[in-house]
C-alpha positions as CSV (number, residue, x, y, z in Angstrom):
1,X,6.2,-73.6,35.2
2,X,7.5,-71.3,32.1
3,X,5.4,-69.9,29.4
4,X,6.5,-71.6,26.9
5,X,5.1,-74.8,29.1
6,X,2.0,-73.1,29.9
7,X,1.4,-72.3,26.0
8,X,2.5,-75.6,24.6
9,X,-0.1,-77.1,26.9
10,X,-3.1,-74.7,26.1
11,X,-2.2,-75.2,22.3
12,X,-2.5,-78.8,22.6
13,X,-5.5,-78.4,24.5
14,X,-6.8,-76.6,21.7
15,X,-6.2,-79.1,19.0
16,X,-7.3,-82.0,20.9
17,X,-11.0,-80.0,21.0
18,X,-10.9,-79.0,17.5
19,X,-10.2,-82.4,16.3
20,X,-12.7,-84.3,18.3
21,X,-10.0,-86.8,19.3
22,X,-10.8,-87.3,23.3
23,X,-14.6,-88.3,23.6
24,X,-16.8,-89.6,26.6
25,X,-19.8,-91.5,26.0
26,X,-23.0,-90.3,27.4
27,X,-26.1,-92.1,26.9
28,X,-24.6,-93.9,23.9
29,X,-23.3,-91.7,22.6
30,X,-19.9,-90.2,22.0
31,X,-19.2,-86.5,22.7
32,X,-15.8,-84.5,22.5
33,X,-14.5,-83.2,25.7
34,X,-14.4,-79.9,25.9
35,X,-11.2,-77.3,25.7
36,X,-10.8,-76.5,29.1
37,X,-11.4,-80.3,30.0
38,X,-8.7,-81.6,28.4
39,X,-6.4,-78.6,29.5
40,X,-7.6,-80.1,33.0
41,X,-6.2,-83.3,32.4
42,X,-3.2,-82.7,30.3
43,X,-2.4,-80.9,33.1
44,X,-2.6,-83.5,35.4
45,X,-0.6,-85.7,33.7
46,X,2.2,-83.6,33.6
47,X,1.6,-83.4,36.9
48,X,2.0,-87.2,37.9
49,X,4.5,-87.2,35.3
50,X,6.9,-85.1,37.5
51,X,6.4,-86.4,40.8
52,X,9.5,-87.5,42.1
53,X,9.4,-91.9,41.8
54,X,10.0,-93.7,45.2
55,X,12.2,-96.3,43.4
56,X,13.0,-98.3,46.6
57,X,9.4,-99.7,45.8
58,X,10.2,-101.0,42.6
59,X,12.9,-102.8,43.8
60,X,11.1,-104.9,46.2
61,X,8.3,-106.2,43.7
């Protein structure tokens, strides 16, 4: 993955913390995820997001 990946994901990591916009409720009550969780996830969307599609399966359905 390239650096300019790498920092586009960290600095939208950041943000996301700073602004409180991705929260979990715990015990009623809601919580901003933290930095390095969100890094965590963003990067597994990208993840899924570049797996290669089996489009033979979309056919059939």
């Amino acid at each position: 993955m390239g650096e300019k990946m790498k920092t586009y994901k960290s600095h939208l990591a950041r943000f996301l913390a700073e602004k409180g916009l991705l929260v979990y409720i715990e015990n009623g009550e809601c919580k901003s995820l933290s930095e390095r969780s969100i890094a965590t996830y963003i990067s597994t969307v990208f993840r899924e997001d570049r797996k290669p599609r089996n489009y033979q399966d979309k056919k059939q359905k």
